[in-house]
ZAMAR-337592 format. One record per residue (C-alpha): residue in three letters; z, y, x. Coordinates in steps of 0.05 Angstrom, whole numbers. Example, Ala and Ser with C-alpha at 12.3 -4.5 7.8 and 13.67 -1.06 7.14 Angstrom:
// residues 2
+-----+--------+--------+--------+
!   r !      Z !      Y !      X !
+-----+--------+--------+--------+
! Ala !    156 !    -90 !    246 !
! Ser !    143 !    -21 !    273 !
+-----+--------+--------+--------+
// end
This chain:
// residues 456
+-----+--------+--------+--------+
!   r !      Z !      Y !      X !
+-----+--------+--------+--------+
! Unk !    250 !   -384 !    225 !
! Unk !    232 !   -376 !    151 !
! Unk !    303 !   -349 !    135 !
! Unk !    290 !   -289 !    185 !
! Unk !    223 !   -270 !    170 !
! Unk !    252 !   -278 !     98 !
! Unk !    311 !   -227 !    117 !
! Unk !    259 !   -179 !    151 !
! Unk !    216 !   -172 !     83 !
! Unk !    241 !   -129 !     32 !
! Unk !    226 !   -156 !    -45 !
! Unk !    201 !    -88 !    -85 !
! Unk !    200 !   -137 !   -140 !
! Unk !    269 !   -139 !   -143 !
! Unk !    335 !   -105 !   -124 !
! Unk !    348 !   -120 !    -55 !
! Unk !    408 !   -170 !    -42 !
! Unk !    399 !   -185 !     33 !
! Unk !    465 !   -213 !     67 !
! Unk !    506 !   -152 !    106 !
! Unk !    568 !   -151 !    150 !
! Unk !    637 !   -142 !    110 !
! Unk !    662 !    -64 !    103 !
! Unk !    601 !    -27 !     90 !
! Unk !    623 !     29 !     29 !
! Unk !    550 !     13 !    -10 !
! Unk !    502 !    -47 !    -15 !
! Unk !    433 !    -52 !     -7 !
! Unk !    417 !    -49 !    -85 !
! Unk !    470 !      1 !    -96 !
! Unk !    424 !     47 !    -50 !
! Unk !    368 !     30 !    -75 !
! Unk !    393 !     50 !   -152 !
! Unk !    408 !    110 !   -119 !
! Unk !    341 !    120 !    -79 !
! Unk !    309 !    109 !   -145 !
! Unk !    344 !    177 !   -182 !
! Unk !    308 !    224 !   -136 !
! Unk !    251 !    253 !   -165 !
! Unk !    193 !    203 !   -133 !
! Unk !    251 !    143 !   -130 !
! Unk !    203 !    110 !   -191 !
! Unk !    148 !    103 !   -137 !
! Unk !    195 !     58 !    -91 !
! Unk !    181 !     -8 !   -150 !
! Unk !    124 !     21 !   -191 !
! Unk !     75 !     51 !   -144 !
! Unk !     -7 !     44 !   -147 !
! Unk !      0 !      2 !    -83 !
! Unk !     39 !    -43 !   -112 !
! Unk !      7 !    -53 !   -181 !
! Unk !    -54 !    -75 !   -140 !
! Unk !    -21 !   -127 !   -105 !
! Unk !     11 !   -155 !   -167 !
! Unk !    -58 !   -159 !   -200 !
! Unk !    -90 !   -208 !   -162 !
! Unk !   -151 !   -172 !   -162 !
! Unk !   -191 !   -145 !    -97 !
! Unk !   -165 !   -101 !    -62 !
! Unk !   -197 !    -38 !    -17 !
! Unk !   -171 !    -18 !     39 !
! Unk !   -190 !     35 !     94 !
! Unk !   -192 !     17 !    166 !
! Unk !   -208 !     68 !    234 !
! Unk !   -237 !     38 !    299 !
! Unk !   -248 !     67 !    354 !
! Unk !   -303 !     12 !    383 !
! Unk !   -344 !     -5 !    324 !
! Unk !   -392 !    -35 !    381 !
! Unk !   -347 !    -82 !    395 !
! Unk !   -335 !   -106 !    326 !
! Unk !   -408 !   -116 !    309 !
! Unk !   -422 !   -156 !    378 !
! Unk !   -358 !   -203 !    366 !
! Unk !   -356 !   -204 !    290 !
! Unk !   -277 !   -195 !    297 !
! Unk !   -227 !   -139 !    267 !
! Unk !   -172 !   -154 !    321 !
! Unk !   -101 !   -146 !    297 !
! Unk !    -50 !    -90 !    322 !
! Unk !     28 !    -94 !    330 !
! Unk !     73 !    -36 !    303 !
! Unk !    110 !    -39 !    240 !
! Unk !     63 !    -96 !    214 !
! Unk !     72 !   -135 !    271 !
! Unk !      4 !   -171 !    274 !
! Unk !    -31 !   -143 !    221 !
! Unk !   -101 !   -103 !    212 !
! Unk !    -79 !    -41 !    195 !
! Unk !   -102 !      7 !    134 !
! Unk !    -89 !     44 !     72 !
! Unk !   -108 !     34 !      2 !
! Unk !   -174 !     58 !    -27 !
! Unk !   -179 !     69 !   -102 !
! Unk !   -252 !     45 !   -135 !
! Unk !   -289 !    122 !   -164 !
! Unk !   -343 !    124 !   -211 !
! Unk !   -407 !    110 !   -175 !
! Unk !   -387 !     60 !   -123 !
! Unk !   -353 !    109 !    -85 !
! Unk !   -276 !    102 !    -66 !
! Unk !   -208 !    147 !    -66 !
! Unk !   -170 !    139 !     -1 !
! Unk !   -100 !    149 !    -23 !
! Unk !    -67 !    208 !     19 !
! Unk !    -48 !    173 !     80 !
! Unk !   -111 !    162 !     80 !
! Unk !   -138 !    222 !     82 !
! Unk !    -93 !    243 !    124 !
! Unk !   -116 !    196 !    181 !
! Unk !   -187 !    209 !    163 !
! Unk !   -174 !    293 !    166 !
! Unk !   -131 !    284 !    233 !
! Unk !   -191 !    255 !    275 !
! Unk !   -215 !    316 !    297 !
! Unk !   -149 !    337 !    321 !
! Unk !   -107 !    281 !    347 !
! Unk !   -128 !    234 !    414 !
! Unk !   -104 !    180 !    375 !
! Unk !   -160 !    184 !    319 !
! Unk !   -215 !    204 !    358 !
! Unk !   -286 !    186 !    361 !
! Unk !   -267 !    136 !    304 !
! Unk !   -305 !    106 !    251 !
! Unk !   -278 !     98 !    179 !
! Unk !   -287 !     19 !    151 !
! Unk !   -282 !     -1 !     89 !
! Unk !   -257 !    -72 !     79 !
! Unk !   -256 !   -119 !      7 !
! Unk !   -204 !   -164 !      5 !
! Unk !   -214 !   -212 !    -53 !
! Unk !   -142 !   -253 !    -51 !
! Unk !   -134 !   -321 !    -87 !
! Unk !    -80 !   -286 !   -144 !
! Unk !    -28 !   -239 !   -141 !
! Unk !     15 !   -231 !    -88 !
! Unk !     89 !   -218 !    -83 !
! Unk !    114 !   -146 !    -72 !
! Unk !    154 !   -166 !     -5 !
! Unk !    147 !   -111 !     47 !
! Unk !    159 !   -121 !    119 !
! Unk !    217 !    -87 !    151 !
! Unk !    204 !    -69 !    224 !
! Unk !    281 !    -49 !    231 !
! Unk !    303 !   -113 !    210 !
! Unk !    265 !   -153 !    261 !
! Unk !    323 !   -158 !    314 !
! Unk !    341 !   -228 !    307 !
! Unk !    266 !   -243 !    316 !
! Unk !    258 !   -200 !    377 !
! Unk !    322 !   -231 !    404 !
! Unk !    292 !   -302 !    397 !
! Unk !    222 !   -276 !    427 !
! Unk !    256 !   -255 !    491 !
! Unk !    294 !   -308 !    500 !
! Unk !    230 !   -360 !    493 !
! Unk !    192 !   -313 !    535 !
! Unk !    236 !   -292 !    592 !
! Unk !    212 !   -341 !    640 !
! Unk !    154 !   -297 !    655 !
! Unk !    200 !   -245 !    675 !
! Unk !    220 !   -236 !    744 !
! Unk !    286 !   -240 !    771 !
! Unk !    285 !   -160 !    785 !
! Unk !    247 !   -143 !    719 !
! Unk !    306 !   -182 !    682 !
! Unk !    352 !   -157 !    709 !
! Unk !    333 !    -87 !    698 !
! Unk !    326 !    -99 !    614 !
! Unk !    391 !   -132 !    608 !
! Unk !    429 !    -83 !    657 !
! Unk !    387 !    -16 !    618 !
! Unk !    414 !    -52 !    552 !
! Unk !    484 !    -62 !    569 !
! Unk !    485 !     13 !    599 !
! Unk !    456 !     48 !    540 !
! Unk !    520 !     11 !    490 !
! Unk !    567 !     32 !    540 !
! Unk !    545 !     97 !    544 !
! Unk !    529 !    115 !    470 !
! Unk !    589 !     63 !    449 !
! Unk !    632 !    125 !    423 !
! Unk !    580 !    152 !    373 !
! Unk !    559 !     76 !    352 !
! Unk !    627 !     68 !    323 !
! Unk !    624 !    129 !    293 !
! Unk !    569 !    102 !    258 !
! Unk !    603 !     44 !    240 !
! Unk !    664 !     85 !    208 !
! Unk !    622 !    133 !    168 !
! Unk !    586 !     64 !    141 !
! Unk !    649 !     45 !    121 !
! Unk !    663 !    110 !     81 !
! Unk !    685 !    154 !    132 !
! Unk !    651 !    230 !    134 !
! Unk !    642 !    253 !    198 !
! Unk !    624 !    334 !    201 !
! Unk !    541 !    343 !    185 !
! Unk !    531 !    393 !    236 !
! Unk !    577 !    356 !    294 !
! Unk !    548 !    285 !    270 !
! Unk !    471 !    314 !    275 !
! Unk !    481 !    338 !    342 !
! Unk !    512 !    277 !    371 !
! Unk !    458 !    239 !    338 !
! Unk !    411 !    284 !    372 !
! Unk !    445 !    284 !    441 !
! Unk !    450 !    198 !    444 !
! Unk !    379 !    190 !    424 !
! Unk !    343 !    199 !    494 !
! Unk !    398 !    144 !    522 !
! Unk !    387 !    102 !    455 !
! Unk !    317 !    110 !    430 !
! Unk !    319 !     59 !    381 !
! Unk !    369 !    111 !    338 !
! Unk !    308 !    160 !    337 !
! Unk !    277 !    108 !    292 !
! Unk !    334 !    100 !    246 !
! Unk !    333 !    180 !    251 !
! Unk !    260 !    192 !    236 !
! Unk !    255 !    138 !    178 !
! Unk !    317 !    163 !    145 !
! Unk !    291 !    237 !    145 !
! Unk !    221 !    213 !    126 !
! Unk !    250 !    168 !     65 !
! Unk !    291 !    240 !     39 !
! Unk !    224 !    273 !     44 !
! Unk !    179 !    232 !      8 !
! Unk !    232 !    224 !    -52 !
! Unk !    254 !    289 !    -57 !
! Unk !    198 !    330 !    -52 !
! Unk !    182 !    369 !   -109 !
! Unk !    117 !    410 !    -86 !
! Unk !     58 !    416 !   -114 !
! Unk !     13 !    362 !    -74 !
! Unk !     70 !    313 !    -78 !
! Unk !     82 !    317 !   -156 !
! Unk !     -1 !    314 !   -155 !
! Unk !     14 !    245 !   -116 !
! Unk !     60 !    222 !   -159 !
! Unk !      4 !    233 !   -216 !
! Unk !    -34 !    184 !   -180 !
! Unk !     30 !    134 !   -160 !
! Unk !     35 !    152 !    -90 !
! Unk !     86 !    175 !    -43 !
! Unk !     71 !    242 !      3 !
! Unk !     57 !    213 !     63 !
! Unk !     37 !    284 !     90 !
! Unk !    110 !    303 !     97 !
! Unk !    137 !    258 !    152 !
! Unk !     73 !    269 !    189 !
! Unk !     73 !    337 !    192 !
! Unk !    156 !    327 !    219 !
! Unk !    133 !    278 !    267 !
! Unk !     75 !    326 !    296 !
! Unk !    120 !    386 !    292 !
! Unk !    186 !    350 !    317 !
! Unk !    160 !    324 !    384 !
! Unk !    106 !    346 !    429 !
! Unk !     47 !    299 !    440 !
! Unk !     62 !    258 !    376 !
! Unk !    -12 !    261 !    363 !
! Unk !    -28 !    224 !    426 !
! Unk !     28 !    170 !    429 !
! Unk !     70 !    158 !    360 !
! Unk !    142 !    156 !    399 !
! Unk !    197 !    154 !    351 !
! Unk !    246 !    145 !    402 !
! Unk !    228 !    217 !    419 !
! Unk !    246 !    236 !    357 !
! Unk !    311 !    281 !    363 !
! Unk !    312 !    342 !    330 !
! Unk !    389 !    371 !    337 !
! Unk !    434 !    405 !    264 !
! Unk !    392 !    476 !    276 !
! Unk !    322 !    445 !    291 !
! Unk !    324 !    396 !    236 !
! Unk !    338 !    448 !    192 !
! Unk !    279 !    485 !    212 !
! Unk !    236 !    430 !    210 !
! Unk !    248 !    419 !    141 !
! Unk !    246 !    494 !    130 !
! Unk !    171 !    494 !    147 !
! Unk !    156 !    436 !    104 !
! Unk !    196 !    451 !     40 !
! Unk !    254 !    491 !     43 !
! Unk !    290 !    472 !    -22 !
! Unk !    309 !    406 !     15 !
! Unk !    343 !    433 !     75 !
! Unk !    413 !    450 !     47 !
! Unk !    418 !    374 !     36 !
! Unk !    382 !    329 !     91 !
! Unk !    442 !    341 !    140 !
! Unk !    491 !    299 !     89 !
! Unk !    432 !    253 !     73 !
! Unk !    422 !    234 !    144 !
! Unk !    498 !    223 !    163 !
! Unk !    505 !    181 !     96 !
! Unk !    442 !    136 !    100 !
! Unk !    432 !    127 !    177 !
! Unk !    493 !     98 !    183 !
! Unk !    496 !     53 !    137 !
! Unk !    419 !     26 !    167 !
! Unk !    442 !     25 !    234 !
! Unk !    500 !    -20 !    209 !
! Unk !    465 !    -61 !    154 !
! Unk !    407 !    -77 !    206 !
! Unk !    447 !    -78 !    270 !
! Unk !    505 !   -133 !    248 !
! Unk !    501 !   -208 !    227 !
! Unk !    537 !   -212 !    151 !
! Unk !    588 !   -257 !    196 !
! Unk !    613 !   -177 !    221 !
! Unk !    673 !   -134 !    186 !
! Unk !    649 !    -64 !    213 !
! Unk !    724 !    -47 !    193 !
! Unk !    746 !    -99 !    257 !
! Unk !    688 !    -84 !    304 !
! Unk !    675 !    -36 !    363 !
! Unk !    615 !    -29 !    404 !
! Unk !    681 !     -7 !    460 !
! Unk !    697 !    -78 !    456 !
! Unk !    625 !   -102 !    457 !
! Unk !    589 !    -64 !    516 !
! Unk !    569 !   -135 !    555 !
! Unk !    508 !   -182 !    557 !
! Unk !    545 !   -248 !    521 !
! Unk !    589 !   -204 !    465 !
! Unk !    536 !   -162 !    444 !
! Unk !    494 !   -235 !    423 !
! Unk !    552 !   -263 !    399 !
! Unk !    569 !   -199 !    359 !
! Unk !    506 !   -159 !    350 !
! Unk !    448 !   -200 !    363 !
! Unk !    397 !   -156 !    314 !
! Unk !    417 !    -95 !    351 !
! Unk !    407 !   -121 !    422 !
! Unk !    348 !   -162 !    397 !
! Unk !    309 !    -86 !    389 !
! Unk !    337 !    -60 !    451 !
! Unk !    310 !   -114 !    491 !
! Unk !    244 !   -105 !    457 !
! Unk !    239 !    -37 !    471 !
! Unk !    269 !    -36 !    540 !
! Unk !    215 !    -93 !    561 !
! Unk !    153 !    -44 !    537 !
! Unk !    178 !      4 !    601 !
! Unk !    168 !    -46 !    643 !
! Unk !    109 !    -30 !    687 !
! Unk !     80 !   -104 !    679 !
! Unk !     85 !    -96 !    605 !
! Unk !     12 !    -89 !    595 !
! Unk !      5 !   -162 !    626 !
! Unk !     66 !   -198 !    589 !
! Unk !     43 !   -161 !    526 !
! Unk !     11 !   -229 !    490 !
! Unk !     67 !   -270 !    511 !
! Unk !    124 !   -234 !    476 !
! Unk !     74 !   -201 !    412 !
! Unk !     32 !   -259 !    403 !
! Unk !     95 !   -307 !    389 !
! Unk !    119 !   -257 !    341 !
! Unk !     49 !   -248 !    302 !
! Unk !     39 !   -328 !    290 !
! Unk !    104 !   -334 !    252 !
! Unk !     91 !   -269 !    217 !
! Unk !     18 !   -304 !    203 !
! Unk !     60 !   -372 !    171 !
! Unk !    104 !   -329 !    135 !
! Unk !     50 !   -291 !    101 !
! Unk !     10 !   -350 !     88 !
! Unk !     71 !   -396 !     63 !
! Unk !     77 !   -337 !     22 !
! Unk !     18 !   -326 !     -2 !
! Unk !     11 !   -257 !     28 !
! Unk !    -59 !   -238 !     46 !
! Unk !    -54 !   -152 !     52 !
! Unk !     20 !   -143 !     71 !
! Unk !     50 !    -76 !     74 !
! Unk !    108 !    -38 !    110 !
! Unk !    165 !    -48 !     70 !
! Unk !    208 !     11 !    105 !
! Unk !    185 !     42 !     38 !
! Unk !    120 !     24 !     11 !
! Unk !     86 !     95 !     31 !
! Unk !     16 !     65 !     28 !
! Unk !     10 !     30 !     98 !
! Unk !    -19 !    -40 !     90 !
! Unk !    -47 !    -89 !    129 !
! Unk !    -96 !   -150 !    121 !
! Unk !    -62 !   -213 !    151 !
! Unk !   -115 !   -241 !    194 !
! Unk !   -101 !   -315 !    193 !
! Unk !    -95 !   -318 !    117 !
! Unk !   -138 !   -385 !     99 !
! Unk !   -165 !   -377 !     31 !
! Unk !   -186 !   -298 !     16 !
! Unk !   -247 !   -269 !     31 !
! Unk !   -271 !   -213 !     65 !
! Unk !   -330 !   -158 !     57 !
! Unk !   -335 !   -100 !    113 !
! Unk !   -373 !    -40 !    107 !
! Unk !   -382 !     31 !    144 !
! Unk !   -366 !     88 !    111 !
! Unk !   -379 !    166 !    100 !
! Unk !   -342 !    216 !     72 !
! Unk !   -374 !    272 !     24 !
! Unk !   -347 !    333 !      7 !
! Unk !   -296 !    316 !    -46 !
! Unk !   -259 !    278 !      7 !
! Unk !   -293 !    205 !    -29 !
! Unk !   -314 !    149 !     18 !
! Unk !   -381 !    116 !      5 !
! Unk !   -400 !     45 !     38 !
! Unk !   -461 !     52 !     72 !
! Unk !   -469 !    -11 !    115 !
! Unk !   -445 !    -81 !    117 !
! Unk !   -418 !   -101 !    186 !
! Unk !   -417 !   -180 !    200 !
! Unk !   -338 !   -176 !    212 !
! Unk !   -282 !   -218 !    188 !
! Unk !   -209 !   -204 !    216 !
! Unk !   -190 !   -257 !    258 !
! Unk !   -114 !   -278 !    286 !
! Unk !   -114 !   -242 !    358 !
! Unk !    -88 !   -182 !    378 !
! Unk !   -113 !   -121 !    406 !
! Unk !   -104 !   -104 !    484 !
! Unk !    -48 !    -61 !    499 !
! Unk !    -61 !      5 !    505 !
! Unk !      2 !     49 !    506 !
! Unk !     20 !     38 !    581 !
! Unk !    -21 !     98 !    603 !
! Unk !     -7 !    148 !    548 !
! Unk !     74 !    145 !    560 !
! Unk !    110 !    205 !    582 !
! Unk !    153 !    169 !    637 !
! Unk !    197 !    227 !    643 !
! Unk !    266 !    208 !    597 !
! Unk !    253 !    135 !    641 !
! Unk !    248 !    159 !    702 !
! Unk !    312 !    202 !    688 !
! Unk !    343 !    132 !    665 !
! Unk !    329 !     93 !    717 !
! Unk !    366 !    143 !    770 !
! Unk !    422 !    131 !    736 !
! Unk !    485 !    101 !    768 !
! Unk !    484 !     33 !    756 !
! Unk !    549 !    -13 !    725 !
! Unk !    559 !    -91 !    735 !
! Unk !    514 !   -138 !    698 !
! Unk !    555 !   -195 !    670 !
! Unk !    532 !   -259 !    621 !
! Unk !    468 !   -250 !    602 !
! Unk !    441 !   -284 !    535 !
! Unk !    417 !   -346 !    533 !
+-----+--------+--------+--------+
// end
């Protein structure tokens, strides 16, 4: 268990030298040298997030909820799911002269965006002191390296399942491979050093996303990473002043990409085609479009390999053609089919129900890991953008909760303590009702193939 948490935490502290499959053209730390030449790459090891961890020395975070009620009656912050996987989720504050504290501009983005988007509504800004025992290491989490776990989840979980409802995930998984198998192994060829055409490559991409959702993740992270390093405006070299990364730009391409973003975060609707992501980045900087087609094609490919393939894989020998069934894709590609399981099981219309028995398996050994490794606030390691967490079953730091207001120079002031301490449970699911059931309802018409060996 250790060694997979472990693999889904990415060191900042060091270059990365996670185990891959054979036949990829870079490795991780030769991409990383490389992410760190763009004009914010400094930020990726050397950010003000980071040099607060490494200090030992409390930390401020911000926190929204949306029932502050319920937090004063119970005395709990509950823990959410997501990238942190059971973590209370925030974003650094900075200490100001008189008391007062800087949010740092994700931030402020999520305290500007509450008058505007369903998701932040009617909620109240907390500020929360986290006083940790010493420093802690800089290991991120890495919510696209969390196959292997989901795998395991599912497979300790199924038995509350019925027959029909597994059925469906494994026969939806199997489906979606075959179907997309063609532009999968394109992935794996251009991972391997082979270019494929940017404008013919972005458009498949585009077109295989609403039958494989989980590359609309790989697709949004990858365009959000080129955005945040190579950004050269004004307000991001003013973040960079102050050792953060822009976290502005990949919101405002998430908003403007898909509709209803602002209600339900959906990165599997994320699939802008060649024209349309051009324009996207257009509107948010246009001296990075002539570039973010290659960028994509180069660094989505090798993710989806490096995070979809056991280091026991040659990509060179391997074809998703030869893989399209239940027992070769776990044999072959058990982090890939470990998200697409996860995912496919959140459509199921009992979801809401089953929700604690596949999330809350997953958040205890994320809780062990933390605390084993003496991580009390950990953050999303994708890149280290500013979104932290406090890990709610950490044993030995302490915790101070106060409301907060902001005044006109965008500042938050604590007003009043709240008896609340964040405890290890997570919050009720609440995505079933938002979800635009349209893309699934056009799946599940589909004509349906033989299901063969399922995992086991």
């Amino acid at each position: 268990m250790h060694a997979e948490w472990d693999y889904a935490h990415t060191d900042y502290g060091a270059l990365p030298a996670r185990p891959a499959p054979a036949g990829l053209a870079d490795t991780d730390a030769e991409w990383y040298q490389r992410l760190e030449q763009a004009p914010s790459g400094r930020l990726l090891r050397d950010n003000a997030m980071l040099r607060s961890l490494s200090a030992g020395t409390p930390i401020h975070l911000l926190h929204l909820t949306r029932d502050l009620a319920a937090v004063r009656a119970s005395g709990h912050l509950l823990a959410s799911t997501g990238c942190l996987v059971g973590a209370v989720y925030g974003s650094p504050l900075t200490p100001a002269p008189g008391g007062a504290l800087r949010p740092h501009n994700l931030g402020s983005y999520l305290l500007e965006s509450r008058g505007r988007l369903v998701s932040r509504s009617n909620s109240t800004p907390l500020v929360i002191e986290v006083t940790p025992t010493g420093p802690a290491p800089l290991k991120g989490l890495d919510y696209l390296r969390l196959g292997g776990i989901h795998l395991r989840a599912y497979q300790q979980c199924r038995h509350v399942l019925t027959a029909a409802e597994d059925t469906r995930v494994l026969r939806s998984v199997v489906d979606r491979v075959r179907v997309t198998a063609p532009f999968l192994d394109t992935l794996l060829r251009n991972a391997g050093g082979n270019t494929t055409p940017d404008v013919p490559f972005i458009d498949a991409l585009a077109a295989a996303i609403p039958v494989f959702p989980y590359l609309g993740y790989l697709y949004f992270e990858t365009v959000a990473e080129y955005l945040m390093l190579n950004s050269t405006s004004r307000a991001t070299r003013e973040y960079i002043d102050r050792g953060e990364l822009n976290n502005r730009l990949y919101k405002d391409l998430a908003l403007s990409a898909v509709d209803g973003m602002g209600t339900l975060f959906d990165l599997g609707r994320f699939h802008p085609d060649h024209a349309r992501l051009l324009d996207l980045v257009a509107r948010i900087e246009p001296g990075l479009v002539a570039s973010v087609p290659g960028y994509v094609r180069r660094r989505l490919s090798y993710l989806f390999a490096a995070t979809s393939l056991p280091p026991c894989q040659d990509i060179r020998d391997f074809t998703f053609h030869e893989a399209a069934d239940l027992g070769t894709l776990a044999e072959t590609a058990p982090h890939l089919l470990g998200q697409l399981i996860f995912r496919e099981i959140r459509l199921l219309d009992r979801y809401p129900q089953l929700y604690h028995c596949f999330e809350q398996a997953k958040a205890l050994e994320a809780w062990a890991y933390w605390n084993k490794e003496g991580i009390s606030t950990p953050f999303n390691g994708v890149s280290p953008k500013g979104e932290i967490g406090i890990n709610p079953a950490y044993p030995n730091a302490r915790f101070t909760v106060w409301t907060a207001e902001s005044c006109a120079r965008g500042l938050l002031h604590p007003v009043e303590q709240v008896a609340a301490v964040p405890v290890p449970r997570l919050v009720p699911w609440l995505v079933a009702p938002l979800r635009d059931r349209t893309e699934e309802e056009r799946w599940i018409s589909r004509s349906l193939v033989p299901l063969q060996a399922a995992p086991a």
